[in-house]
C-alpha angles and dihedrals in degrees: 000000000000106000114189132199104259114253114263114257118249089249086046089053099045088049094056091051089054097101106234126224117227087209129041112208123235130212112226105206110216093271090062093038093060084037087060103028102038083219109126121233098272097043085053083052096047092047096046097045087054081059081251102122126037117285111252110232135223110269098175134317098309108010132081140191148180127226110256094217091050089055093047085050100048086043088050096057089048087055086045092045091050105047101048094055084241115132119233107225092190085049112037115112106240102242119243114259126272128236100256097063103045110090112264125244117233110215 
């Protein structure tokens, strides 16, 4: 008696097809952002704005998030960047300007 496996149905086999990612991505929303980064709400907003932290992206009409991977990424570089002595030019905080080169007030 010759028993052979069933065929696979059509559904089974597209689904095989479908690639599978090892990893699934998260959205952190801003909360979670300052909890992992330290940074506060409008630093997160500045950096990002100078194209120096990750863009948030659109989650729904009114919410947004950033990818999780890209911030561990982005934090990992500033630990790297710290502890080497090497300066980070994507991630230095521009310094507030100095005296001199704000105009004077005459008085």
């Amino acid at each position: 008696m010759n028993k052979s496996a069933p065929k696979p149905s059509e559904t089974e086999l597209r689904r095989a097809e479908v690639p599978r990612h090892p990893t699934t991505e998260h959205a952190l929303r801003l909360p979670q952002v300052c909890q992992v980064t330290g940074l506060r709400r409008s630093t997160i907003y500045q950096l990002q704005s100078e194209r120096r932290f990750p863009q948030r992206i659109k989650l729904s009409d009114r919410a947004v998030g950033w990818l999780e991977r890209e911030v561990q990424d982005w934090l990992a570089q500033r630990i790297e960047s710290a502890r080497s002595g090497k300066p980070n030019p994507k991630a230095q905080t521009p310094s507030p300007p100095t005296l001199s080169s704000q105009s004077s007030i005459r008085r």
